[in-house]
C-alpha positions as CSV (number, residue, x, y, z in Angstrom):
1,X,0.0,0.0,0.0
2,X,2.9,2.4,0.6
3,X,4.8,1.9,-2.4
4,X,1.4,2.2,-4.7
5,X,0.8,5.3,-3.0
6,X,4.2,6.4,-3.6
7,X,3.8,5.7,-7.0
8,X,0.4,7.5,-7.9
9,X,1.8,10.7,-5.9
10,X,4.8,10.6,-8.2
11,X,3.0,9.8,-11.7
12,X,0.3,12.8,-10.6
13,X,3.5,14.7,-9.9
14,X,5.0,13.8,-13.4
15,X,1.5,14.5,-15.0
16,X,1.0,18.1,-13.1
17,X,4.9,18.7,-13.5
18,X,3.7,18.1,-17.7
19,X,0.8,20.1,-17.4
20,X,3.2,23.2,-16.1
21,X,5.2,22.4,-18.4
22,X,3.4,22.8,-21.1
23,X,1.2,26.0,-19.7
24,X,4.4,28.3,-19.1
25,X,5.7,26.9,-23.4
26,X,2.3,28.2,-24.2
27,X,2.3,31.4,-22.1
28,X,5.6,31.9,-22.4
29,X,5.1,32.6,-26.2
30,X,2.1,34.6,-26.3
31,X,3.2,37.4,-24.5
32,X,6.2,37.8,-27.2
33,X,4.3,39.1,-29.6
34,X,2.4,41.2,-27.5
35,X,5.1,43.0,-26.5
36,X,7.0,43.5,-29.4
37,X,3.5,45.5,-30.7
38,X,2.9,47.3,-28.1
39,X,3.8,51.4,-27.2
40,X,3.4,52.5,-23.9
41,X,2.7,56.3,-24.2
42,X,4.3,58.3,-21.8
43,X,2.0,61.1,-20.7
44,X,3.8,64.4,-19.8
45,X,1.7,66.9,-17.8
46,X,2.6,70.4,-16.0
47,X,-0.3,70.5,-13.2
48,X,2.9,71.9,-11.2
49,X,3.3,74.5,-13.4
50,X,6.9,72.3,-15.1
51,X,6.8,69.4,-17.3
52,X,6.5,65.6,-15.5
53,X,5.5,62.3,-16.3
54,X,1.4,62.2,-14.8
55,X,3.0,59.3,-12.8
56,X,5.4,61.0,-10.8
57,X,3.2,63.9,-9.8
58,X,1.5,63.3,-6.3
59,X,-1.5,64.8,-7.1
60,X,-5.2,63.3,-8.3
61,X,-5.1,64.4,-11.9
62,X,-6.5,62.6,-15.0
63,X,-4.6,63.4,-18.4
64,X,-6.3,63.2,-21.6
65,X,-4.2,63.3,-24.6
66,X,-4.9,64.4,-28.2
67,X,-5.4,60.6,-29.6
68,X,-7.7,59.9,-26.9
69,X,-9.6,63.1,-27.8
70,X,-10.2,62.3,-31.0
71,X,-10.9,59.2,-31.0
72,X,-13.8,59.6,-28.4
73,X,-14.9,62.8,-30.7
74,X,-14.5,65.8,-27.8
75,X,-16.0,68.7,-29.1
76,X,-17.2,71.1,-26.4
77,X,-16.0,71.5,-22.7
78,X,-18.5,69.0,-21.3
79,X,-17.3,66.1,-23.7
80,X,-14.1,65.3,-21.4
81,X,-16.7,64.3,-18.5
82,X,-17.1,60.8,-20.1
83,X,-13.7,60.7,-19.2
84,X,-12.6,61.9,-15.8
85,X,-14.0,60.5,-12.4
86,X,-15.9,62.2,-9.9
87,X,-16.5,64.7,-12.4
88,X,-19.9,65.5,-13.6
89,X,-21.3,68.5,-15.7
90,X,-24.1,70.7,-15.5
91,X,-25.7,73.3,-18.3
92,X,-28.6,74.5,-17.2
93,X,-28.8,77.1,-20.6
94,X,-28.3,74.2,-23.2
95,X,-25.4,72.7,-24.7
96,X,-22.3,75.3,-25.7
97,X,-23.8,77.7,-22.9
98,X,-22.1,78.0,-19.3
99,X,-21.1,74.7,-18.6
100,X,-21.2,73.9,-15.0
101,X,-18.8,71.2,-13.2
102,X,-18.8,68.9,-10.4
103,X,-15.8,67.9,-9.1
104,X,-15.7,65.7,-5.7
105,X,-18.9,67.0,-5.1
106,X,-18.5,70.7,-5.2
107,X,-19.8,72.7,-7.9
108,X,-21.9,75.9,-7.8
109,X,-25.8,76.7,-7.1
110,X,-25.9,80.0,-8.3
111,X,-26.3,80.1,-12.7
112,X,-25.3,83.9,-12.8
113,X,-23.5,84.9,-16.3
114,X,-20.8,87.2,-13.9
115,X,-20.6,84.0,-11.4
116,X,-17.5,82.1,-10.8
117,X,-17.5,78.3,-10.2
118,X,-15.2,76.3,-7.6
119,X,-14.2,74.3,-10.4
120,X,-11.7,76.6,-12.2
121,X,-11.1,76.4,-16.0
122,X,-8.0,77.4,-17.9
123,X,-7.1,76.9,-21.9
124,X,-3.2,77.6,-21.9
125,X,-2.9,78.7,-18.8
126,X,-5.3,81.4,-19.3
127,X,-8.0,81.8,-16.6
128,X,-11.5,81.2,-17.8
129,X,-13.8,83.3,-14.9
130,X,-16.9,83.6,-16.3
131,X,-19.7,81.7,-18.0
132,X,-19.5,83.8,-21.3
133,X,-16.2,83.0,-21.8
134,X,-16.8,78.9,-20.8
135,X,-18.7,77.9,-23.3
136,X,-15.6,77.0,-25.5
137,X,-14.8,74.6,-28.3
138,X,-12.3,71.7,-27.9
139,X,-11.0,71.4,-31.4
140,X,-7.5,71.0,-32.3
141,X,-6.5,70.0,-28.2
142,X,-2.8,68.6,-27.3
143,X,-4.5,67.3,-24.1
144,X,-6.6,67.9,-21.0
145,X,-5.7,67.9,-17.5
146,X,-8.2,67.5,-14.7
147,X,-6.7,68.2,-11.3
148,X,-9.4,66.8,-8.6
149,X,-9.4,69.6,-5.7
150,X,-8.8,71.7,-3.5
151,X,-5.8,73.1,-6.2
152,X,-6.2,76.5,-4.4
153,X,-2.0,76.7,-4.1
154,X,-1.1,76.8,-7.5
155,X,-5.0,77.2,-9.0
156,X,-6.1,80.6,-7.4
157,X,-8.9,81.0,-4.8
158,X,-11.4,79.7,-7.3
159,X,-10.3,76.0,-7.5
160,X,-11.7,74.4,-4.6
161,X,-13.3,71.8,-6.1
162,X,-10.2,71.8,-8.5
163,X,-9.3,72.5,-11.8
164,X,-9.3,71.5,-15.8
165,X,-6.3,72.8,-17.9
166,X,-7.3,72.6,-21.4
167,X,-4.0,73.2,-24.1
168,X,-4.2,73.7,-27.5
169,X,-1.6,72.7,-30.4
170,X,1.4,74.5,-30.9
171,X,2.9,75.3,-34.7
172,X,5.9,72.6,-35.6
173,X,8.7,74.5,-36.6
174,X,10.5,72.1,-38.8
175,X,7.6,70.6,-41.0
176,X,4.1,71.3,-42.2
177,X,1.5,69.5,-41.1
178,X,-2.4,69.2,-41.4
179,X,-5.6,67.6,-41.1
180,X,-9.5,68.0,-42.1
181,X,-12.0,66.0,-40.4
182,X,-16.1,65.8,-40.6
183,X,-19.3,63.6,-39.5
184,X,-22.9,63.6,-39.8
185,X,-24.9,63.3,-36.5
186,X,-28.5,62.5,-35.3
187,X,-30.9,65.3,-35.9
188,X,-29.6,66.7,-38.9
189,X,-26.5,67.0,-37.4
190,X,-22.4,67.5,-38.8
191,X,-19.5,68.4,-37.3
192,X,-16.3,69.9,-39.6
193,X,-12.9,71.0,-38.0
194,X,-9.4,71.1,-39.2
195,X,-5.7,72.4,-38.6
196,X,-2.9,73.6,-41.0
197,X,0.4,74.9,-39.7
198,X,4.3,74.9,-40.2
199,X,7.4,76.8,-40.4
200,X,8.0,79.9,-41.7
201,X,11.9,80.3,-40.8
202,X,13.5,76.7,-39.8
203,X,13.5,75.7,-35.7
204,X,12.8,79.6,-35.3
205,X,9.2,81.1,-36.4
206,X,6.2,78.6,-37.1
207,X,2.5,79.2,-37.2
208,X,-0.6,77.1,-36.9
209,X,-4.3,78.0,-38.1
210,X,-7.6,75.7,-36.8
211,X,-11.1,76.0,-37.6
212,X,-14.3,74.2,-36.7
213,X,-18.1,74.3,-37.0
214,X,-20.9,72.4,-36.4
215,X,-24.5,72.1,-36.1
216,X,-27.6,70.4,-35.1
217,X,-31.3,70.9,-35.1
218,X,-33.0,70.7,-31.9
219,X,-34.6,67.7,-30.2
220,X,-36.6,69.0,-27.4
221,X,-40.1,69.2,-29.1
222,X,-42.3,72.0,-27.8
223,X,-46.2,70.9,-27.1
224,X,-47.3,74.7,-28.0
225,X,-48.0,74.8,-31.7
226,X,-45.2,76.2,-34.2
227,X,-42.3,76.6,-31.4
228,X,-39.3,75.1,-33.0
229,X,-37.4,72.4,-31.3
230,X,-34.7,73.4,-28.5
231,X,-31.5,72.2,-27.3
232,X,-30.1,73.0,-31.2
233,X,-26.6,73.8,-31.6
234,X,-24.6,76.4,-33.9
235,X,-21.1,76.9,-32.9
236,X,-17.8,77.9,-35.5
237,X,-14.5,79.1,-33.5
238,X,-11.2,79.8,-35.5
239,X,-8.0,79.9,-33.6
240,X,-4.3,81.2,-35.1
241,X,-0.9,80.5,-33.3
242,X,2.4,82.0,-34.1
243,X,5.6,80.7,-32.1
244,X,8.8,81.9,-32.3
245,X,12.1,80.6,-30.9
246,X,15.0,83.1,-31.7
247,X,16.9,80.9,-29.6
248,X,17.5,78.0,-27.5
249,X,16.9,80.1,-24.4
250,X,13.6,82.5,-25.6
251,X,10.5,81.1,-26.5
252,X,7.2,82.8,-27.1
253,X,3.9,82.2,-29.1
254,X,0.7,84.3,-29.5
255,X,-2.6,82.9,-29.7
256,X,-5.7,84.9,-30.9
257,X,-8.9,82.8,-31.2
258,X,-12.7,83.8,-31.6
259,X,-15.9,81.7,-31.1
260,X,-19.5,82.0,-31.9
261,X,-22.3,79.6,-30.6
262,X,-26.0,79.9,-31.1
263,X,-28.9,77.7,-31.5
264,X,-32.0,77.0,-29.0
265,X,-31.0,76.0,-25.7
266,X,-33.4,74.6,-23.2
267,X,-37.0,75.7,-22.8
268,X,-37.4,77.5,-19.3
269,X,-40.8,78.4,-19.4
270,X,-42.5,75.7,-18.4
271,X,-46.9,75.6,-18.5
272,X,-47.4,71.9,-18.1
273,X,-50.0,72.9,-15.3
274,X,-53.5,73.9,-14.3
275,X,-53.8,77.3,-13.1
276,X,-56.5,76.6,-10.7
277,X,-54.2,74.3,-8.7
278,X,-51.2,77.1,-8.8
279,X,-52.9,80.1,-9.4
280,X,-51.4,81.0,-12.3
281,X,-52.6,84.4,-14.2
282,X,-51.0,82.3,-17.7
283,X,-54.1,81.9,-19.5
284,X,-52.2,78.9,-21.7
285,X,-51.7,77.4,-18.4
286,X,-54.5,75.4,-18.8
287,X,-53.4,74.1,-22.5
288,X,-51.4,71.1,-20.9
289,X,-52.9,69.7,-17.8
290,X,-51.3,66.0,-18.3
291,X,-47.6,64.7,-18.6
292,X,-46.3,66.1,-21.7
293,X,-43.2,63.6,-22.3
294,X,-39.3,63.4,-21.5
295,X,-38.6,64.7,-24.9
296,X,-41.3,67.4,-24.7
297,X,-41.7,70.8,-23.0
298,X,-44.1,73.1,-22.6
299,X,-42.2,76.5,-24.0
300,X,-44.7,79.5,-25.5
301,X,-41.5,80.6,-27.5
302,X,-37.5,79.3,-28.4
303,X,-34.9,81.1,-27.2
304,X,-32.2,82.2,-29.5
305,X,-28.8,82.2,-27.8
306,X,-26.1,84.2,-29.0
307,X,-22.6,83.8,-27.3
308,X,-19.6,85.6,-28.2
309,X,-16.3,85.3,-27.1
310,X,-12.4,87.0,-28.4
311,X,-9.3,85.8,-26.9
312,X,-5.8,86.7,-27.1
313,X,-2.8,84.8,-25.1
314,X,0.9,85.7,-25.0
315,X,3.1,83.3,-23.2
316,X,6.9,83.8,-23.0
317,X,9.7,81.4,-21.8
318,X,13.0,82.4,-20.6
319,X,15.7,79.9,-19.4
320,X,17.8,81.6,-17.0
321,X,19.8,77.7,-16.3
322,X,18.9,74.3,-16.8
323,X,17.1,74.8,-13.3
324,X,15.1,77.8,-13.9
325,X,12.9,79.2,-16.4
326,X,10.8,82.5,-16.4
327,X,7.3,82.6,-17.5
328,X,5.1,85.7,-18.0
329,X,1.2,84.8,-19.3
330,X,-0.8,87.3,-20.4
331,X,-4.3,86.6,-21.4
332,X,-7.2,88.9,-23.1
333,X,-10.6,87.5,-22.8
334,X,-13.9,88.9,-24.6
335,X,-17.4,87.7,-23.8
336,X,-20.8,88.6,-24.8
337,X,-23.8,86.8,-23.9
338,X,-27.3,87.4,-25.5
339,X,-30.9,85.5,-25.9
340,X,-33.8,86.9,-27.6
């Protein structure tokens, strides 16, 4: 009894010792190929106000680069939210209109147009205050940077709940490059944006020029007879960049950009009840006494939104030594907000 019990441990032994065996051949193979296809992309950030690798930085920050935005099709401020946790967004006057973000749970009540929110944005280092001047669009983006809060230290008062960095491309000053990209969209809706830019004077003077547009009927149907749909979009922005590097020590580029953004946002006038319950003096009050729909809304008119905004941005760099560099940012920002 011994010895055949001896024997079966040793021939399960053998048999399990095959069995490994033959699992590490095959998983020692697969991985080969794997790796000799795959590229770990090395995302640089400056949340710290320098250049690092996103994993050396001890902060919560989420990095979005260009690739990624692309790919997922990020258009407006709001898009990165698919992207970023704990973050949420807000627009309480329709899409491309003061967006409002959520971060960790703080975020602002109040939907004033001369408000500021605890979530502070920036586009290349430029602080965004206001909602006129929020309601941006994302095209032609090197990356995005979300720094989870408070990022009152290096962010300003305003960036309790933290802060989203957004940074546009930068001219290549030793080739020309471009693209042009477009898609339809539900609702009658299509999207066109796209980038040229190169080198006017080889590694010293280079300049970039980026355009987009897009639109989109509204899908919000009104129960009041002949109201057009809300919640439609009509947005163009144009952006130029010049850069100049006169020499290894100097840098500086200029970025003037416009944007435009109209369309219906969402109905605010709501009638979808009976004025002997509320007391209403609206004498269409009484038109809509039932549940008029998720999709529906109960608007006498559409409002026509019309937001403006002009930006200019002058960044210089100055390397004093390979330890420090001088930055001076100046930023010009523009807004006007209107609906009729």
């Amino acid at each position: 009894m011994p010895w055949r019990t001896h024997r079966s441990t040793c021939s399960r032994l053998r048999e399990l010792s095959w069995l490994l065996a033959g699992g590490a051949a095959l998983f020692g193979a697969w991985p080969q190929g794997v790796r000799a296809d795959a590229v770990l992309e090395e995302v640089v950030v400056t949340a710290e106000r320098r250049s690092e690798k996103a994993q050396d930085i001890p902060l919560a920050i989420t990095a979005v680069s260009a690739a990624e935005l692309e790919s997922r099709g990020v258009r407006q401020a709001g898009d990165i939210t698919a992207d970023v946790p704990n973050m949420l967004l807000n627009s309480p006057y329709g899409p491309e209109a003061q967006p409002t973000f959520t971060l960790r749970g703080v975020t602002t009540q109040d939907f004033s147009e001369n408000q500021s929110s605890p979530v502070a944005m920036y586009v290349d280092e430029v602080y965004k205050s206001v909602g006129a001047v929020q309601a941006l669009q994302t095209y032609d983006l090197d990356r995005v940077e979300v720094l989870r809060g408070p990022q009152g230290t290096l962010y300003g008062k305003n960036a309790t709940g933290g802060a989203i960095s957004f940074y546009t491309k930068n001219p290549s000053l030793t080739a020309y490059d471009g693209y042009i990209t477009a898609g339809p969209g539900n609702y009658s809706g299509y999207s066109v944006q796209g980038a040229v830019g190169g080198p006017v004077i080889d590694n010293e003077i280079g300049w970039r020029a980026a355009v987009m547009y897009a639109k989109r009927d509204g899908w919000v149907r009104s129960a009041v007879p002949g109201v057009e749909p809300l919640n439609g979009v009509d947005a163009a922005a144009g952006r130029f960049t010049l850069l100049a590097k006169p020499n290894d020590s100097l840098t500086a580029q200029l970025k003037l950009s416009v944007s435009r953004s109209g369309g219906t946002p969402y109905g605010a006038h709501a009638i979808n009840n009976d004025p002997s319950l509320t007391g209403s003096s609206d004498p269409n009050a009484s038109l809509f006494t039932g549940n008029i729909g998720w999709f529906d809304n109960g608007a006498k008119f559409a409002v026509h939104k019309d937001i403006r905004s002009d930006n200019a941005t002058l960044k210089i760099d100055w390397q004093l030594s390979p330890q420090a560099t001088l930055t001076s940012v100046t930023g010009y920002d523009y807004g006007w907000w209107y609906e009729k």
